[in-house]
N, C-alpha and C positions, 0 to 999 in steps of 0.2 A: 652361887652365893649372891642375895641383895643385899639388904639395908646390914651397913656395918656401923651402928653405933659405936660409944665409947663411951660401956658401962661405967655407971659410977662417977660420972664426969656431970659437977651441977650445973641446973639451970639447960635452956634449950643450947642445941647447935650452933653453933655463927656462920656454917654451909650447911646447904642443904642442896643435895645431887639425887635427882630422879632419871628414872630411866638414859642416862645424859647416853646418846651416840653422837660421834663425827665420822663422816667422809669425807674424800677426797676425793677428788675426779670423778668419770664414771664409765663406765664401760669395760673396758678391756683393763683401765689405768685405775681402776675404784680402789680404793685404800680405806679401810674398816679402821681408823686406828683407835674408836671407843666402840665398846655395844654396850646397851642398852644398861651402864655403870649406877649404880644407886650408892652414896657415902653419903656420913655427916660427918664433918668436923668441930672439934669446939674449942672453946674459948683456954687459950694457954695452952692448949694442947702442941705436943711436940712429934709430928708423925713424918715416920717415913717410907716412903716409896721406894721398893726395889725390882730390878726385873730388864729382863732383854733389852737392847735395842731395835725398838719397833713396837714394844708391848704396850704404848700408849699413853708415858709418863708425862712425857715433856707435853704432849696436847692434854691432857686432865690439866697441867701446872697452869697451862696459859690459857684456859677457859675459866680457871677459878678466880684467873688474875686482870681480866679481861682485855685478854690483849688476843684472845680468839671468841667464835661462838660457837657453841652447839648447830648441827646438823638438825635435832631432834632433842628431846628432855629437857630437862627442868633444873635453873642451876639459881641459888637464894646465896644473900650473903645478908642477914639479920631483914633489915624490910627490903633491903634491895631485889627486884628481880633482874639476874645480869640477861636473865633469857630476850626479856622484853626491852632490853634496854636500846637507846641509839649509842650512835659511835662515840657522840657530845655528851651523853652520861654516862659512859664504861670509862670515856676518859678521867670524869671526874671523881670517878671511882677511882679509878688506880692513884690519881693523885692524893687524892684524902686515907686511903685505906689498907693502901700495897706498898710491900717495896720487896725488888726483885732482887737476890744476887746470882748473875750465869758463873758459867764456869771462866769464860772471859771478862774482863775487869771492866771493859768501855769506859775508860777514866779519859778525859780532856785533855791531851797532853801539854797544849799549851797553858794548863790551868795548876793550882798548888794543889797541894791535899787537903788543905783547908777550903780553897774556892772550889774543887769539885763538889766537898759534901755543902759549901754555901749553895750551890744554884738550887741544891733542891727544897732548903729552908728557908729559900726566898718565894716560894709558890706553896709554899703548904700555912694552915691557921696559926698550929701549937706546935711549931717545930722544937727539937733541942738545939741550942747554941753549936755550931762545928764543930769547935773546939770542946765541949762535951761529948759528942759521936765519936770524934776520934781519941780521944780518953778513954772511953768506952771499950774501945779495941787496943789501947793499949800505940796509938802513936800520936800523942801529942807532942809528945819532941819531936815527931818529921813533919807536922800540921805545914812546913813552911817548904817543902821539898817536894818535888814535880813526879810526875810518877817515872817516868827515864832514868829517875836516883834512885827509886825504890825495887826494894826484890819482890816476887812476883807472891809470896806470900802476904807482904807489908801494902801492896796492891789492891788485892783481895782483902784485904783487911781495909780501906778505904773505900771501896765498893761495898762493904758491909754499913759501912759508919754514913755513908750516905744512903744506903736504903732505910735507915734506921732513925738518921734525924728527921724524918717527916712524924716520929711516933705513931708509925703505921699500925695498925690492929693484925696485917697480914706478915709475915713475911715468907715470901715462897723463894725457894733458894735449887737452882737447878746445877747439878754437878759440881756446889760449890769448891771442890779438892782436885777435880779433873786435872786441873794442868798444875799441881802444888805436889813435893817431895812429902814425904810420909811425916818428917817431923813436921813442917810450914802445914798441912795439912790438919793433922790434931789441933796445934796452935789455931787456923782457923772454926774449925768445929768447936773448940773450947770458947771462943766469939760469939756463936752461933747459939749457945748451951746457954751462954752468960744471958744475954738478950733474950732468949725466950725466960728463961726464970725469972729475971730480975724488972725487965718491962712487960710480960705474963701476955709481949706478941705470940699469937699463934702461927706454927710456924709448920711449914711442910721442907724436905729435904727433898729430891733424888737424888739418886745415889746408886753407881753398880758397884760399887764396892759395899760386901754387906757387913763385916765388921762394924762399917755405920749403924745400920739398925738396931746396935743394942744404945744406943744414945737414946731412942726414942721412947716414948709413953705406948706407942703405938706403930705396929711395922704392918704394911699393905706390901705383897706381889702382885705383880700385871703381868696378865699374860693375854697376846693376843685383843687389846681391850677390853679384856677385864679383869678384874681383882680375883684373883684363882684361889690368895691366902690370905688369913688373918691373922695377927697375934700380937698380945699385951704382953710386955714389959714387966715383970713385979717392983723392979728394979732398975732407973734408968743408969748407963755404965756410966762412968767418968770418961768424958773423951780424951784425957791423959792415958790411958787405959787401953783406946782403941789402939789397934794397928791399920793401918791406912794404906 
C-alpha cells in the first residue's frame, strides 16, 4: 500500500510523506522502524494511528513533528521541507506549528497550571490567553493549582491546554489515555475531539487501544513500518461513546 490520500478532503495536503524510511543503528543492532512509508495528511483532519509496539508509530509522530529525521524520503508540511531542514529551522518549526501531547504530562511542578500553559504563549506570535487554553479544557477553576493538587486526568488536560495555546496548525498526540482510567480517559479524547473541530488543528493520535479509532475521520495500522491498513470513518463516534 503507497499514497494514502483522504478522499474528498479540500484543497492540497498539509503533509506530504514520500517514500519516508528510518533506521537505527547498523549491523547486527539495525532497526527498520519505517520503510519506504508514503501518507498525506490534511488540513482539520482527525487521523488515527494504531498498531504493535514496534510498528513504527511513535517514529512517523516524531518525524512529522520534527523532533526526529528521516534516514531516507521525503517529509513537507505546506512549503516547509522538514527533510532539508537544520536543527535551528525544525526548531522553529515545532514552535510556530506543533504542539505535542505524550502519554506523560511533563508539567513544571514548581509552576501553576496557568504558568505551565504561560511559558509557552510567552514564545509563540498569536497565542491564546492561558486562561482561555485552560477553559478550553474545561479547568479554569484549577488555572491557580500546581500539578501535585491535580488528578492525573486534570494533568493531561493541562498538558493539552498548553500544547494548544500556541494555536498550533499540528497537534500530534502520542498515547494521550496511556496512563488515564477509562472514564479520565474519554474525558480526555472528548478535549482532543473539541480542539480539533472547533480550532479545525489537525490532529494525529496513537493509540493501542482501538476503540479509539472510531473517533477519527481516518484510521492508519503499522505494521513492521508500514501502514498495512486503511479506512474512513463515515461517521466519527462520540468519544462519550468510546470505551477506553
Amino acid at each position: 500500500m503507497q499514497i494514502l490520500a483522504a478522499s474528498g478532503r479540500p484543497g492540497p495536503p498539509v503533509f506530504v510523506v514520500r517514500a519516508l524510511s528510518k533506521t537505527y543503528g547498523s549491523g547486527e543492532t539495525e532497526v527498520r522502524a519505517l520503510r519506504a512509508l508514503d501518507l498525506d495528511l490534511y488540513r482539520g483532519e482527525l487521523l488515527v494511528l494504531v498498531g504493535a509496539s514496534g510498528s513504527g508509530k511513535s517514529t512517523l509522530l516524531h518525524i512529522l513533528g520534527g523532533l526526529d529525521t528521516p534516514t531516507s524520503g521525503s517529509v513537507s508540511f505546506l512549503d516547509h521541507d522538514l527533510t532539508a531542514a537544520s536543527e535551528k529551522e525544525l526548531t522553529r518549526y515545532r514552535r510556530e506549528h506543533v504542539g505535542f501531547v505524550f502519554q506523560f504530562y511533563n508539567l513544571i511542578p514548581s509552576l501553576t497550571a496557568y504558568e505551565n500553559v504561560e511559558l509557552v504563549t510567552q514564545i509563540s506570535e498569536r497565542p491564546l490567553d492561558p486562561a482561555e487554553a485552560l477553559d478550553m479544557v474545561g479547568l479554569r477553576q484549577r488555572m491557580h493549582h500546581f500539578p501535585a493538587e491535580l488528578s492525573g486526568g486534570e494533568q493531561q488536560r493541562v498538558a493539552i491546554a498548553r500544547a494548544i495555546a500556541k494555536r498550533p496548525d499540528v497537534l500530534l498526540c502520542d498515547e494521550p489515555t496511556g496512563a488515564l482510567d477509562a472514564d479520565t480517559g474519554r474525558l480526555v479524547l472528548r478535549v482532543i475531539d473539541r480542539v480539533n473541530r472547533e480550532l479545525g488543528t489537525t490532529t494525529a493520535i496513537i493509540t493501542h487501544n482501538s476503540p479509539i479509532a472510531a473517533m477519527g475521520d481516518r484510521v492508519l495500522r503499522m505494521s513492521s513500518g508500514r501502514i498495512s491498513e486503511e479506512r474512513r470513518n463515515a461517521v466519527r463516534a462520540n468519544p462519550e461513546e468510546i470505551f477506553c
